[in-house]
N, C-alpha and C positions, 0 to 999 in steps of 0.2 A: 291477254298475256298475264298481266297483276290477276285476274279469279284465278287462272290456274297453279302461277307460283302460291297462293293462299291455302289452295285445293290441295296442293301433295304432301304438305306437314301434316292436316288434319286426316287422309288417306295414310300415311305412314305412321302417326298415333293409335288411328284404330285398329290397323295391323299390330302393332305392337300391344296393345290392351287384349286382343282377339291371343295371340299365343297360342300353346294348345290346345286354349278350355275350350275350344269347340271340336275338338277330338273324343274330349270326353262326355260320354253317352249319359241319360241321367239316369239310366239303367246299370251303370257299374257302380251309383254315389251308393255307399252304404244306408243302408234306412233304420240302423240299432247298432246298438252302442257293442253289441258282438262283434257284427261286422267290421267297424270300425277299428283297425291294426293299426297300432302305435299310436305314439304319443298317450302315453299312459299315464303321465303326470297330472296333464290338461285333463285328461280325463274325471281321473281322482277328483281334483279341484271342481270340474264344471258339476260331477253326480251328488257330491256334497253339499252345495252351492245352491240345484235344484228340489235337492228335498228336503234343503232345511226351509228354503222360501216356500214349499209345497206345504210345509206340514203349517205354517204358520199363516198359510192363507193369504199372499203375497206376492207378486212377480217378481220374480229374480232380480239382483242387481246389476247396473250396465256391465257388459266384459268386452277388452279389446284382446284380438287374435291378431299378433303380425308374423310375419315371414317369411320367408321367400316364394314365389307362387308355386300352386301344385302342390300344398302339404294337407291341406284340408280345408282352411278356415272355413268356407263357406259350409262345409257338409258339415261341421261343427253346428254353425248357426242352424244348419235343418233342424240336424238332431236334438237341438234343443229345442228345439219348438217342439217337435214331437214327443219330446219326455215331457212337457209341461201341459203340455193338451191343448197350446195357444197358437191362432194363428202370425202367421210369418209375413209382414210385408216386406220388399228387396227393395232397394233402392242402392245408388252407389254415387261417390261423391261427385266425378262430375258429372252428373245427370240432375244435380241441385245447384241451379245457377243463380237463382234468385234468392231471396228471404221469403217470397211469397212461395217460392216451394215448396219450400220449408215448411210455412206455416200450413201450407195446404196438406202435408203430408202428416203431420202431426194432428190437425184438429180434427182428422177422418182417421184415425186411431179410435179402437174401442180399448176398454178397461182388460188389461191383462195381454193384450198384443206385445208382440215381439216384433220390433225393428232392424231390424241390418242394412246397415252398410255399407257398403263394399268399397274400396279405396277411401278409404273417410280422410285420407291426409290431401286430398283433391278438393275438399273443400278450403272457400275463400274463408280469412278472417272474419269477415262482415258477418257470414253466417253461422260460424263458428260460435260467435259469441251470443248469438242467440239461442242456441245451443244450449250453451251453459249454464242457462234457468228453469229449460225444459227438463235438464238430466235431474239438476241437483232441487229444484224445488216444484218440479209437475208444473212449471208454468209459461206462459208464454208473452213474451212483453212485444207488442208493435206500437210504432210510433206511427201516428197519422198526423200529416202535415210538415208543413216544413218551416225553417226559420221559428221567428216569436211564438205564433200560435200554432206549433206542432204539438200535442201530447201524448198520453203514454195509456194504452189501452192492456190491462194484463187480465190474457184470457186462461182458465185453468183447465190443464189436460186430464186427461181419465192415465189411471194408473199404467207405468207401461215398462218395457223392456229393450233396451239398446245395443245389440252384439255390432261390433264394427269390426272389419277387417282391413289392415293398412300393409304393405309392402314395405314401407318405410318411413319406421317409428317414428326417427329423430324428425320428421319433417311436420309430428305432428305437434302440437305448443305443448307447453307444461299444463296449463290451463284448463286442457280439455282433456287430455291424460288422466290429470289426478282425480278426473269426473266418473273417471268406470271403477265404480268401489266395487266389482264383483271381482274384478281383477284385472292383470294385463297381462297378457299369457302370452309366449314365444313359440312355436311351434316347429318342431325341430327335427332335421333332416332325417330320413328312417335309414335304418340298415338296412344290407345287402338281404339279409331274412326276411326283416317285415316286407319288403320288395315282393321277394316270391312270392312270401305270402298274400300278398295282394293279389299278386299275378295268379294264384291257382285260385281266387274265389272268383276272377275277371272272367278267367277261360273258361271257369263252368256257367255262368252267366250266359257268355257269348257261345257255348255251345261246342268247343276247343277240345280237346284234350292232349296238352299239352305235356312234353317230359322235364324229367328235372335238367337234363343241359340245354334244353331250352330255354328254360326260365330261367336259369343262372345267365346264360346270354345276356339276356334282356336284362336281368336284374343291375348286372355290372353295368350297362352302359345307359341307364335309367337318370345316374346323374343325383340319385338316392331321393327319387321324385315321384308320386305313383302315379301324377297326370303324365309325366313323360313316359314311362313304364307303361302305362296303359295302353299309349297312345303308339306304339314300337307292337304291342301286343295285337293289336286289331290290323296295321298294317302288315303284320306276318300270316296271320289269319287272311286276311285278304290276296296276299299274297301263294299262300300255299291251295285257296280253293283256285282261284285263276290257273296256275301249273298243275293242278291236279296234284299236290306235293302233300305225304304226309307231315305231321306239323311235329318237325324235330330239329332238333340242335343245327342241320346243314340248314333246313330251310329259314329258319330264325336268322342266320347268319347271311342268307343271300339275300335277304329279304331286308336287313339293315345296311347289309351292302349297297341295295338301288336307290335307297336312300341316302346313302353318303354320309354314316355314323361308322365310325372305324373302329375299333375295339377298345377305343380310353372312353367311347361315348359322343366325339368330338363329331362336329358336322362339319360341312363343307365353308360355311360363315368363319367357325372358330379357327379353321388351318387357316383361312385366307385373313385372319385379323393376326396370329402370328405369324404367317410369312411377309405380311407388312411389317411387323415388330423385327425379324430379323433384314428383311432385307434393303427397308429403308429406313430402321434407326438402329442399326446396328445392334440390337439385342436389349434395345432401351438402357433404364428407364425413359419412359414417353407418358407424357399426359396424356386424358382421354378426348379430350377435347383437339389434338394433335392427330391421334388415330379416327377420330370422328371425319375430320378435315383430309385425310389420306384417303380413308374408304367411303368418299361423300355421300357420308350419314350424317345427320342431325345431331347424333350423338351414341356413344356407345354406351354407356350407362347403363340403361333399361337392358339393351340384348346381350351383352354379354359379359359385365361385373356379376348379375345374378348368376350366371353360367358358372363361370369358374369361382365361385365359393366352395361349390361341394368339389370342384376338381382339386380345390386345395385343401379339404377336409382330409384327402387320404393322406396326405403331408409325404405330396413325392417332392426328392428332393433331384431327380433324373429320369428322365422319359424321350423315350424316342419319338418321333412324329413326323411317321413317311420316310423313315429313315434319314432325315436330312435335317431336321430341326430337334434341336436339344435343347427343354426346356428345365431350367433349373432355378430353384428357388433361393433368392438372396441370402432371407435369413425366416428363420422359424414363424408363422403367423398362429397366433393361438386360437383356439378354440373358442374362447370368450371374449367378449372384451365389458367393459363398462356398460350396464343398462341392457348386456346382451345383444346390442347391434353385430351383426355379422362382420367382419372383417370385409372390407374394399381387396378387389383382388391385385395389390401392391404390392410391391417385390418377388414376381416374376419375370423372370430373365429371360430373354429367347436365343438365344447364339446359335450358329453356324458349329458343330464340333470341329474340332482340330485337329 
């Protein structure tokens, strides 16, 4: 009875870590920096970045990518490797349980390698700080032994490169933060354009030919995500070869229909986490820890805070939902905030209209 209540958090984490990246084929990742729509700033910053360390004979300095999932980070990290001519090892934070991981993953590093990361705020302190001599000084300190007679053995690494990508910044210390002098880059929600434009280099890939109110469908209710976009994109495709449908505006839409995304983008989890919001706390405000406890989840956090960021990027201040839920927002949430963390999705209201 205790293996199994142990079993269904760790079955419900990797459900949650899983999302839609396995939707996404590695045949839609862009492979050059053409390919690659939007975020044009990171861009600027990472091509400048690599050719000044290129021309000086050098590995690029560490860089950290956060943001919410589905923007790129990681096809970032390819693509850098591939502009620097270095191979790429993957690793992600919690898949480094130990310091012996760690050091195992580092000392089978060649000269010029590139490292990633992936959740690196998943890493424990203990490891963390070992870290932070490998970044800032190529080296690597292990202590053998314990008590009196423990000492301090420091092994030196081959020159190397550190891209991490984290969901959530603040959870990572200052410490190891101010470690990535290539930079800390944000990467930020695409337009409803860049979307299509995702969407029509997807379709040609997969084979598709898709129309423009097609891909505006998808675009809009994408969530301004291209793993979600993608991922809306191949189950219509799948959807229109199965009915023998050709692939237009009706079929895109029926085909998000069987799925249960309604036209704000909203899925069947999001109505049923506001129809709890309106009909057992009267239209909040409620903690999440509250609603976690109502819809016996673990926690809403993870599934669906990340959700409703970009739903409140359009900054509605009234929506209909099923015609029966009218969701309206307290007071204004900005764009920005300090350090650029995303806004928590706090002060939305759910009521009953009148």
């Amino acid at each position: 009875m205790s293996s199994q209540k142990s079993k269904a958090p760790k079955e419900e984490k990797a459900a949650e870590e899983a999302g839609y990246a396995s939707f996404l084929d590695k045949e839609l990742r862009p492979s050059s920096w053409a390919d690659y729509i939007g975020q044009q700033a990171v861009k600027n910053n990472l091509n400048i970045l690599i050719r000044a360390a290129t021309e000086r004979g050098v590995p690029p300095e560490h860089v950290l990518f956060y943001g919410p999932p589905g923007l790129g980070k990681t096809t970032l990290a390819h693509l850098v490797a591939k502009e620097t001519g270095r191979n790429l090892k993957i690793t992600s934070g919690p898949a480094i349980e130990r310091v012996g991981d760690l050091a195992s993953i580092l000392t089978n590093l060649s000269a010029g390698d590139i490292l990633f990361i992936d959740e690196i705020h998943r890493l424990n302190k203990t490891i963390e700080e070992v870290l932070y001599p490998a970044m800032e000084s190529g080296v690597l300190d292990i202590i053998i032994g314990k008590g009196p007679s423990a000492r301090t053995i420091q092994l030196e690494l081959p020159p190397f490169t550190l891209l991490a990508a984290t969901t959530r910044v603040a959870m990572i210390s200052s410490p190891l933060r101010s470690r990535f002098s290539g930079g800390v880059f944000r990467l930020e929600f695409y337009t409803e354009e860049e979307i299509a434009e995702i969407l029509r280099r997807s379709a040609k890939i997969i084979g598709v030919n898709i129309e423009k109110g097609a891909e505006k469908e998808i675009a809009k209710r994408s969530r301004f995500t291209p793993r979600t976009a993608n991922y809306f994109l191949k189950r219509a495709r799948d959807f229109a070869q199965v009915e023998s449908r050709p692939f237009d505006t009706e079929t895109v839409n029926l085909s998000l229909k069987l799925l249960g995304i309604d036209e704000k983008g909203l899925s069947p989890a999001d109505r049923q986490l506001l129809e709890v919001m309106a009909d057992k706390f009267g239209g909040g405000p409620v903690g999440l820890g509250t609603l976690a406890a109502a819809l016996s989840l673990l926690t809403v956090t993870n599934i669906w805070v990340k959700k409703c960021r970009p739903i409140s990027r359009k900054n509605f201040y009234k929506r209909l939902l099923n015609s029966s839920l009218e969701i309206s927002k307290s007071r204004k949430i900005p764009e920005r905030v300090p350090l650029g963390i995303s806004p928590p999705c706090t002060g939305i209201v759910v009521r009953r209209p009148s």
